[in-house]
N, C-alpha and C positions, 0 to 999 in steps of 0.2 A: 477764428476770425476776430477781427479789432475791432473793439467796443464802438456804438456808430458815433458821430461828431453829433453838437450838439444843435445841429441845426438838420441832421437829417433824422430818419427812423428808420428801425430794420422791419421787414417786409419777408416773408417764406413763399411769397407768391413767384416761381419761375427763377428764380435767386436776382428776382427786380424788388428796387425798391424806391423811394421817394421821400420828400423833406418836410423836417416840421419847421415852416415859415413865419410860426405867429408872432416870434419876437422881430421881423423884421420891417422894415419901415417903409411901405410901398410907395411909387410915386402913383399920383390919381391917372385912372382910367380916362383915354381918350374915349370923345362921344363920336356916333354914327359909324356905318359901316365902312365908309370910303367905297371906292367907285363898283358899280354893279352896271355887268356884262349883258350887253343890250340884247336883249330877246330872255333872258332870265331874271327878266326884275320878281313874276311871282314864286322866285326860289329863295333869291337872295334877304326877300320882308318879311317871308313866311314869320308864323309868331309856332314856338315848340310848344307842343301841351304836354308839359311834365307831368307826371304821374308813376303809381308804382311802377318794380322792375319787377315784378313777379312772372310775366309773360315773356320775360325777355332772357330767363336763365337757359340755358342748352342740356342742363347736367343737373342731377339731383343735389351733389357738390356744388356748384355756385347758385342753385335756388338759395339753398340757406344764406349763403352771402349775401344775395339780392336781397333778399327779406330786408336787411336793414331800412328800415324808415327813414335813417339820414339819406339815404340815395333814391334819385329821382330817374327817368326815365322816359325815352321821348324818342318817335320817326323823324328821324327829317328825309324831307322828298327830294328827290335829284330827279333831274332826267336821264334813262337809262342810256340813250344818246345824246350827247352834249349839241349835235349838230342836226337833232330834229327837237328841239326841246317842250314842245305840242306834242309829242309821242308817249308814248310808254314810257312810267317812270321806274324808279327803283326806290327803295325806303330803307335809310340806314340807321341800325340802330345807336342810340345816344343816352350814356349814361354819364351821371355827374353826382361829387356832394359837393353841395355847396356852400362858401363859406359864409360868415356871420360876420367875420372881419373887415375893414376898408378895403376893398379889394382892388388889385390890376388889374384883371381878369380872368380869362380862365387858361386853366394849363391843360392844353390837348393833348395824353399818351399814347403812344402806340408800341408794340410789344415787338414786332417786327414780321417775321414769316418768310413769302405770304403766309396767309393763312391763320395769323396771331388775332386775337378777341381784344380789341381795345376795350371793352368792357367791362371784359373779364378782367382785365391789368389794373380799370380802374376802381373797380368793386372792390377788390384785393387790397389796393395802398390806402383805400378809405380810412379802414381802419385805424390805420400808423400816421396820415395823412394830417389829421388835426384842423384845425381853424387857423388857416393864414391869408397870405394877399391873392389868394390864386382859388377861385374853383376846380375842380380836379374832373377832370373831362376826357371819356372815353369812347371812342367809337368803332361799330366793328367796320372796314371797310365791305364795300359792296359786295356783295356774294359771300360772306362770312357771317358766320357768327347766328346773330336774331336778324342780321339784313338780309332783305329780300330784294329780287329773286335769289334764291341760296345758291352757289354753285356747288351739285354734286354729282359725283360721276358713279358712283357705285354703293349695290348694298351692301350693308356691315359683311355679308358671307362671300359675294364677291370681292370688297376690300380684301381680305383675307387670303381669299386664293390668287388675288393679283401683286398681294405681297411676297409668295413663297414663289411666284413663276421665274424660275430664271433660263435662260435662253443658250444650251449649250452647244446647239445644231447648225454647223456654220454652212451647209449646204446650201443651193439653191433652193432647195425643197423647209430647209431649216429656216431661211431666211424671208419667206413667203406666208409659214404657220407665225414668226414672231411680229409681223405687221399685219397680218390677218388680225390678230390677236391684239394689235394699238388701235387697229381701225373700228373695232367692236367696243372697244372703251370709249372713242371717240363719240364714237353712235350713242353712247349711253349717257355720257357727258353732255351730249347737246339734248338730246330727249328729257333726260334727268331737271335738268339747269334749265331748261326752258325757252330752247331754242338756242340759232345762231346770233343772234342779235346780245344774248346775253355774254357768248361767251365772246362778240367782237368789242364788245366793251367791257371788259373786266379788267383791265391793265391799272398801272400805276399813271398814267396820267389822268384816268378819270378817278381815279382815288382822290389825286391832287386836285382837282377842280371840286371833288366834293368836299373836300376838308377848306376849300378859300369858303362855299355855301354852308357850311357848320360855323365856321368862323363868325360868318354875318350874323347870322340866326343865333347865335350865343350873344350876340351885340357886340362884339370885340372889334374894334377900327384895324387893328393889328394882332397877327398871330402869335401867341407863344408853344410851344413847341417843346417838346423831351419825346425822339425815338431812336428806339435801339434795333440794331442791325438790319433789316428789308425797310425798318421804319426808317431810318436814313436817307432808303431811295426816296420815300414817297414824301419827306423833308427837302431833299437835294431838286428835286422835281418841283416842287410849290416855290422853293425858294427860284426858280428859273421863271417858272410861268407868271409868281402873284409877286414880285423882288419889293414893292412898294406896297405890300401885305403883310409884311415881318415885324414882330419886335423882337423875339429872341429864339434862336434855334439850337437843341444842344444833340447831336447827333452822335451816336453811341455805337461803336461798331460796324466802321463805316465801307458799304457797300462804295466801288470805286463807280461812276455811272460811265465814264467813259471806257472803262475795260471790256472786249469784246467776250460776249457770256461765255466761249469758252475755253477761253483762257482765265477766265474767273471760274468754271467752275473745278478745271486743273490747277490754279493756286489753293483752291476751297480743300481738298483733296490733299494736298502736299502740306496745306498746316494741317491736317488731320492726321497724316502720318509726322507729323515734328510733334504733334502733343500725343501720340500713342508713342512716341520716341520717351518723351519726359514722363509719360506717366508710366513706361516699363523698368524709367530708370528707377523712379521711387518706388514700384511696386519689387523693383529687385533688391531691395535696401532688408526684405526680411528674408527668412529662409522659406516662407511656407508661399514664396509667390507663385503662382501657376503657371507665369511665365519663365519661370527659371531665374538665379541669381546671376546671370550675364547678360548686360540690356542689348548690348550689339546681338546676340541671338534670339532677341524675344519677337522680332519679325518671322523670322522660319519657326518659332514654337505655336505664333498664334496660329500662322497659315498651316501646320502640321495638326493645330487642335480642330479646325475651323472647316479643311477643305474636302473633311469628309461629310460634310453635313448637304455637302451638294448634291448626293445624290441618297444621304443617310440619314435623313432626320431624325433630332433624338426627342423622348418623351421631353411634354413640359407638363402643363396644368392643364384641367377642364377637358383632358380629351385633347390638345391641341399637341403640335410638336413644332419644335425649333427647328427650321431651317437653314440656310447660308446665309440667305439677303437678312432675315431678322440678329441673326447674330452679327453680322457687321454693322445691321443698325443700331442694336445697340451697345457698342462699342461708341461709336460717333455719337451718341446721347449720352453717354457719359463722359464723353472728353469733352465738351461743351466747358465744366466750371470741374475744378477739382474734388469740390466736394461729390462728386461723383463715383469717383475711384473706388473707396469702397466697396459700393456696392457692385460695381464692375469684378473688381477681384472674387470677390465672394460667387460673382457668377460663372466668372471664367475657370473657380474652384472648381464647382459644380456641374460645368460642363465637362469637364475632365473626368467626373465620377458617371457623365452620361445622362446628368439632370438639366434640361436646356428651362426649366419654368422661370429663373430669376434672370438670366440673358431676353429670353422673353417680355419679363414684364418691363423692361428696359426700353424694349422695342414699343411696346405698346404705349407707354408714357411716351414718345417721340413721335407716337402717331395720332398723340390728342393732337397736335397741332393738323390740321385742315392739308393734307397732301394735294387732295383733289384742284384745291384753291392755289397752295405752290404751282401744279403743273399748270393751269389755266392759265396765271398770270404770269409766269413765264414764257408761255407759247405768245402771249400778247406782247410781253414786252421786247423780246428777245430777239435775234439773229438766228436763222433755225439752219439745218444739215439738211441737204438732201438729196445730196451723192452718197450712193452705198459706202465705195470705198471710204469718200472722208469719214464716214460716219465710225466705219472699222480703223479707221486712224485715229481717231477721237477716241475709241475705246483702249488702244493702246496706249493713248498719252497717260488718260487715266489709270491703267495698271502701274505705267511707271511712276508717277507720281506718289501715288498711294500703295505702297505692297502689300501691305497688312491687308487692305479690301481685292486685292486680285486674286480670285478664287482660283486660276490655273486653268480654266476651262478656255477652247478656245474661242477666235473674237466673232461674232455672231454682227456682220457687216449691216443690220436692218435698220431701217429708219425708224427714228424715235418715236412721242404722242408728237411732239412739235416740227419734226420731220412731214409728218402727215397730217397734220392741223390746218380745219378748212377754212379758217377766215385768216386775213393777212395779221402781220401784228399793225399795232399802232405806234410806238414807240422806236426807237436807235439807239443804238449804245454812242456818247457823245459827251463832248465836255461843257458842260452847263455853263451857260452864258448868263449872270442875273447883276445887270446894272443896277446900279442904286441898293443895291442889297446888302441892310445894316452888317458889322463884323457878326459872326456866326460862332459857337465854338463846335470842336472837333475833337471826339473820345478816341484813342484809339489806343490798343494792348498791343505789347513786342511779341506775344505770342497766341494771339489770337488763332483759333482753330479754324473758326467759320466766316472770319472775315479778315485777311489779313492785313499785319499793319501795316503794309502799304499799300493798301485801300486808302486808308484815313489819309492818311498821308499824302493820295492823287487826291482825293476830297478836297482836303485843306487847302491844296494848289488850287483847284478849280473857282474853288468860292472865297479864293483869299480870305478863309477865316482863320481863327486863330487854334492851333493843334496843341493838345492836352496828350501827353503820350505818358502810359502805363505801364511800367515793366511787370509784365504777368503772362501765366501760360492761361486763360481764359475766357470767355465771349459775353463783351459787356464790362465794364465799372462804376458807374452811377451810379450809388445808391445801396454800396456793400457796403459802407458804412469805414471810408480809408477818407478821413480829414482834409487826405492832399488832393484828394480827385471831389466829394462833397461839398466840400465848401468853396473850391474853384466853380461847380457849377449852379448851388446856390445864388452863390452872391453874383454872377453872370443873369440869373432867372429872374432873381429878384430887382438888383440894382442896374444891370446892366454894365456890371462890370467885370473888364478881361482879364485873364491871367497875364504876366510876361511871357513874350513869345519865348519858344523854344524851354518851356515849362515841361517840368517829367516828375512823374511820382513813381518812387518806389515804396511799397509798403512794408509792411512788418513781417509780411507772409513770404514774402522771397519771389519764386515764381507762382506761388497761388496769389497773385494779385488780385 
């Protein structure tokens, strides 16, 4: 990787990273909150009582983080229903360090997901973060994180076994035991979570209405803004709802909001097979690759490694064993950023020798992120299935899409969690309308796995901002420390100034951008 520019700092947290601002020359902070939403005036005045983060760590790994002194900590209240706001609230957690500098204000991160720890993202960059115009502010959205009510569907042991269940029985009888079996998560999800009310509100619109109420409560007139890939919806979304709420938005791996979810999540899939394409080609460049030194046949060597695992699981660690779904996971966890590969290779060695523990631990890293929290806010947000058949067409489109993840078993026609998800959603897939909505900028990578670049790119069209395009095979570039994508959105955060349209960075790395 290239050395970082000198206005940003490298960061080991999630391969995100963030800037040191302090040589830069801020314009002064507007005063007062701007307009507050009548029936939530005592949301939007609330005053935060900062104080330690020590209650607010999830993980014995980020208590030590937290510990730091420089970082403060703080509830802000929402109502858990926007449209009883006299009801039951919800309390999200808020961390910050803050700066010493003349400041803009502060810079809200979010990590993306669902299910990503704005917290966690911003404990992490603290460190690299420095003293400049911006306090560094993080929050976990509602049901995440240290916010409460938490959404969670399962304990650690059923997590576990609802990871390895995969569904090969296409019968009637087959397809009765694998919605039996969504409907029983379902039940546990709302039990767990704490009711239906919690999981009717858990979408990205009430995210966005909490993040304009953090806004306030930080004192900021106008939002500033850095989120990478889910965090983009719940950017593209604020920028709709609060448009004369903006100072500066830089969206990073950009989810398309008007694409119907699933057809996004068959494009999500087909770059997943175009960067298990590129990384078979480089892993075929030595002789000792496990996928063989011919990349056109490293699709039939993984599925010849892999599709015995479906009904063979092999030893890993701790007593536990590698199955199908966890080896495809993590696959897809290491195609994420390049720097992964290795240790991909090294497992898919090892899987060949009948050792599934380092494919495993792969899996497990991909499942710190909050799954339970993805499936929620997806059923909320989403366009759901719920014709059998479509649903066995939808599994097919998927195998074509992605062959490396088509295990060969047949298609098992059952309705999904969001097929049989008992509250409606709240949201539509749709092309965001935000009049008055200052220029925005727009990240987006030619070979992004998990979000393609022609997401960013319907983005860019919708919100007539201005598109940043990356030639790389990776998810995310912000803040990896490549001068042509750093200092483009620097000097946009800080100054509020754009790049030339139809602007492209290619790095030094080739396609590890």
């Amino acid at each position: 990787m290239s050395r970082p520019s000198a206005r940003w700092a490298a960061c080991a947290a999630a391969a995100l990273c963030t800037f040191g601002l302090a040589a830069c020359a801020p314009a002064p902070s507007e005063a007062g909150i701007g307009p507050v939403p009548a029936g939530l005036e005592r949301f939007y005045t609330q005053q935060l009582d900062w104080g330690s983060c020590d209650s607010f760590a999830i993980s014995a790994a980020d208590g030590e983080v937290y510990a730091d002194p420089a970082l403060e900590c703080a509830r802000l209240e929402v109502p858990l229903d926007y449209a009883a706001p006299d009801g039951r609230t919800a309390q999200i957690a808020v961390l910050r360090h803050a700066t010493d500098q003349h400041k803009i204000g502060s810079l809200v991160v979010n990590p993306g997901g669902p299910g990503g720890s704005g917290t966690q993202l911003a404990a992490y960059l603290a460190g690299t973060f420095g003293d400049g115009p911006f306090d560094l502010v993080g929050f976990d959205p509602r049901g995440i994180g240290a916010s409460t009510p938490k959404l969670d569907c399962l304990t650690d042991a059923a997590a576990l076994a609802y990871r390895a269940d995969l569904d090969v029985d296409p019968s009637p009888a087959g397809v009765a035991q694998a919605e039996a079996e969504t409907r029983d998560y379902i039940a546990a999800c709302t039990e767990r979570s704490g009711g239906l009310d919690v999981l009717a509100n858990s979408g990205t619109r009430d995210v966005a209405r909490d993040l304009d109420v953090l806004r306030a409560a930080l004192g900021d007139r106008r939002l500033t803004y850095l989120g990478y890939s889910y965090g983009t919806l719940i950017g593209s979304t604020y920028a709709e709802m609060f448009p004369g709420n903006v100072r500066a938005l830089v969206l990073d791996g950009a989810v398309d909001p008007a694409q119907p979810s699933d057809d996004e999540t068959v494009a999500q899939l087909a770059g997943f097979q175009a960067a298990f394409e590129v990384y078979a080609a480089d892993c075929a460049t030595a002789a000792e690759c496990p996928l063989g030194t011919d990349p056109a046949a490293a699709t039939a060597v993984f599925q010849q490694l892999t599709r015995p695992l479906v009904t063979a699981p092999v030893p890993a660690s701790n007593g536990r064993t590698l199955g199908y779904n966890d080896a495809v996971t993590a696959v897809i966890s290491a195609l994420y950023d390049p720097r992964g590969w290795p240790a991909l290779t090294d497992g898919l060695a090892d899987l060949k020798s009948g050792d599934g523990a380092a494919l495993l631990a792969l899996a497990d890293a991909y499942y710190e992120l909050d799954t339970d929290v993805l499936t929620v806010v997806r059923c909320a947000d989403d366009e759901r299935i719920t014709d059998r058949a479509e649903a066995a067409a939808f599994s097919q489109r998927l195998a074509a899409a992605a062959p490396f993840a088509d295990p060969g078993t047949p298609v098992v026609g059952a309705l999904d969690v969001c097929g049989l998800w008992p509250v409606p959603p709240t949201s539509s897939r749709h092309v965001p309308h935000a009049d008055a909505l200052p220029t925005v900028l727009v990240v987006s990578t030619t070979g992004d796995p998990a979000t393609p670049y022609s997401a960013g790119v319907a983005l860019a069209d919708a919100l007539d901002a201005r598109l940043l395009t990356v030639e790389g095979t990776r998810h995310g570039a912000v803040g990896l420390g490549w001068s042509c994508v750093d200092d483009v959105a620097a000097d946009y955060l800080v100054d509020l100034t754009l790049p030339a349209e139809g602007i492209r960075c290619t790095t030094t790395e080739g396609t590890d951008a």
